[in-house]
C-alpha positions in Angstrom: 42.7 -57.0 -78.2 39.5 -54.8 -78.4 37.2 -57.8 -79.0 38.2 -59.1 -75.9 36.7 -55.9 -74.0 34.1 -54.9 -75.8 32.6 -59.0 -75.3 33.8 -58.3 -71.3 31.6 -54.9 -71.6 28.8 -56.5 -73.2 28.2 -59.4 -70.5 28.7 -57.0 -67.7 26.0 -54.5 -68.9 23.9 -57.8 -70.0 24.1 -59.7 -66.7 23.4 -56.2 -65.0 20.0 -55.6 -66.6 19.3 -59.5 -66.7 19.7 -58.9 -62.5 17.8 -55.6 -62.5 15.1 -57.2 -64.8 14.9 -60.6 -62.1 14.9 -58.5 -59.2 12.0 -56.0 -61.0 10.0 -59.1 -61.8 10.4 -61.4 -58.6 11.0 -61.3 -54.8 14.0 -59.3 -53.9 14.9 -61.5 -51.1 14.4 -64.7 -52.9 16.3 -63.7 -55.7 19.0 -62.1 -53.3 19.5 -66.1 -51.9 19.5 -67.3 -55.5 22.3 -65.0 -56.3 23.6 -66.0 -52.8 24.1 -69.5 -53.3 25.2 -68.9 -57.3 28.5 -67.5 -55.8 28.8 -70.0 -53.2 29.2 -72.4 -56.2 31.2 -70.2 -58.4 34.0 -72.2 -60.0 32.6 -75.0 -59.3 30.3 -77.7 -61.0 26.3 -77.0 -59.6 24.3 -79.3 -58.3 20.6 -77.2 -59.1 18.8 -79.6 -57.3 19.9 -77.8 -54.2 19.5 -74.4 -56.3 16.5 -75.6 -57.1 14.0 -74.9 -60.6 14.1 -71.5 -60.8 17.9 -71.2 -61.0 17.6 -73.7 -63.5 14.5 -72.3 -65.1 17.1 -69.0 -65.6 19.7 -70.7 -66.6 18.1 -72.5 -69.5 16.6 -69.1 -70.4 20.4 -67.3 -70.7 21.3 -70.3 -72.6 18.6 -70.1 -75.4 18.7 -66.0 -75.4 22.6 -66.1 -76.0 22.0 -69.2 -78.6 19.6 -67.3 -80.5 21.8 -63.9 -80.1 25.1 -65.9 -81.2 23.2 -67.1 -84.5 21.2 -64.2 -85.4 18.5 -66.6 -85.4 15.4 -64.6 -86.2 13.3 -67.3 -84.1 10.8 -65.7 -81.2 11.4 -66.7 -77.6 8.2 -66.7 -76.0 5.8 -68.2 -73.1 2.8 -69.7 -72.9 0.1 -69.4 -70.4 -3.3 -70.7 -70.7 -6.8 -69.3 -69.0 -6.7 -71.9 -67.3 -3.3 -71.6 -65.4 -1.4 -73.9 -67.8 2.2 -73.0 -68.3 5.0 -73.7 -70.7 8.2 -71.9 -69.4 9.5 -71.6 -73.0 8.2 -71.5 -76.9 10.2 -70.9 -79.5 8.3 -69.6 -83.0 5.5 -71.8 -81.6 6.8 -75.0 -83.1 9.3 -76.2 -79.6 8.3 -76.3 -76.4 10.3 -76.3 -73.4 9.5 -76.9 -70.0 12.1 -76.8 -67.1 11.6 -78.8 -64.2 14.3 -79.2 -61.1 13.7 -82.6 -60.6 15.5 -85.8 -60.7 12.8 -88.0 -62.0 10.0 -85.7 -64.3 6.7 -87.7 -63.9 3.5 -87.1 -65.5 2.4 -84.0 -63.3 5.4 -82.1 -64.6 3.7 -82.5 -68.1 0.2 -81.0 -67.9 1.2 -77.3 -69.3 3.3 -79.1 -72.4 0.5 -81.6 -72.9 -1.8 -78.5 -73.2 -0.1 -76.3 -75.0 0.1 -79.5 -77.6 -3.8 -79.6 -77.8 -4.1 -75.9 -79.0 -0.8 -75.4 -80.9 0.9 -78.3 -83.8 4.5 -77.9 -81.7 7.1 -80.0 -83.7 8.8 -80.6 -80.9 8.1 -80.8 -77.2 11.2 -81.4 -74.4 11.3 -80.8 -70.3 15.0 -79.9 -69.5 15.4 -81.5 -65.9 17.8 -83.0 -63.5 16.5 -86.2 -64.5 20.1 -88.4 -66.0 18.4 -90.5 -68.7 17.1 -89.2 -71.6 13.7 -91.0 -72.3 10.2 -90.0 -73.6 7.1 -89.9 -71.9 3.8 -89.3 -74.5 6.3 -88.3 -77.5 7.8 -86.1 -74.8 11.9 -85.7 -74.3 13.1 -85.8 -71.0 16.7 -84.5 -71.4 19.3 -83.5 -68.7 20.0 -79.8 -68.7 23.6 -81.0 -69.8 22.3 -83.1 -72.9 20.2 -80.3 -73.5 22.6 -77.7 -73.8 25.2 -79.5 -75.8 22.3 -80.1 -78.5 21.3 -76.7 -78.7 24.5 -75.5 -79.2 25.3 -78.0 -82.2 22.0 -76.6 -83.4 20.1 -79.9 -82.6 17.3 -77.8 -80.7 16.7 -74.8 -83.1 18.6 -74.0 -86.4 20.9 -72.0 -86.0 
């Protein structure tokens, strides 16, 4: 069937300039022992909080860029950075915030970019995609597991699809 190659062509050229672009954009070396340790675990369930947050960081970004590619969703993936050195790893049309954290338990530190991004920006929604296993809220924060998380994006709980 020529659906089934074309898709196979597709993700090969895309995961081939999502490398290029990661190793353009980051340390060479660190990304080598990212992509060293993503085969070790090949076929098998990962534990990213030996990967640690920047594979998880990535992997949350392929998951919302293919989510919003599937859909045709006209939405805008984005960053936020503020003069100040505040960071939100993800904003989506500047109405959801996400924030990625590797951690088991998020705590109040892990907040500070979300919290102000939400002082200059009326976000509908603001969520931290961790390792953490219970979902709970901290300051009308969700703290979801990157499992939880992904399941509700992809029934279009996150963004509409």
């Amino acid at each position: 069937m020529h659906y089934q190659r074309d898709l196979g062509a597709y993700v090969g050229v895309y995961l081939c300039e999502e490398i290029q672009a990661e190793g353009l954009t980051r340390s060479i070396g660190n990304f080598g022992r990212v992509l060293e340790m993503a085969a070790q675990y090949n076929g098998q369930q990962v534990n990213f909080t030996q990967l640690g947050s920047d594979a998880l960081e990535h992997l949350v970004f392929l998951e919302l860029k293919a989510y919003l590619d599937y859909t045709f969703s006209s939405a805008r993936l984005s960053y936020w950075r503020s003069q100040s050195k505040f960071e939100v790893d993800f904003l989506i049309d500047d109405k959801i915030a996400i924030e990625v954290k590797g951690t088991t338990r998020v705590s109040g530190t892990d907040l500070k970019g979300i919290k102000a991004l939400a002082e200059e920006v009326p976000l509908q929604r603001k969520i931290v995609v961790s390792s953490e296993p219970t979902p709970r809220y901290i300051d009308c924060i969700e703290i979801m597991h990157f499992d939880a998380f992904f399941k509700a994006l992809w029934t279009h709980e996150i963004i509409d699809g």
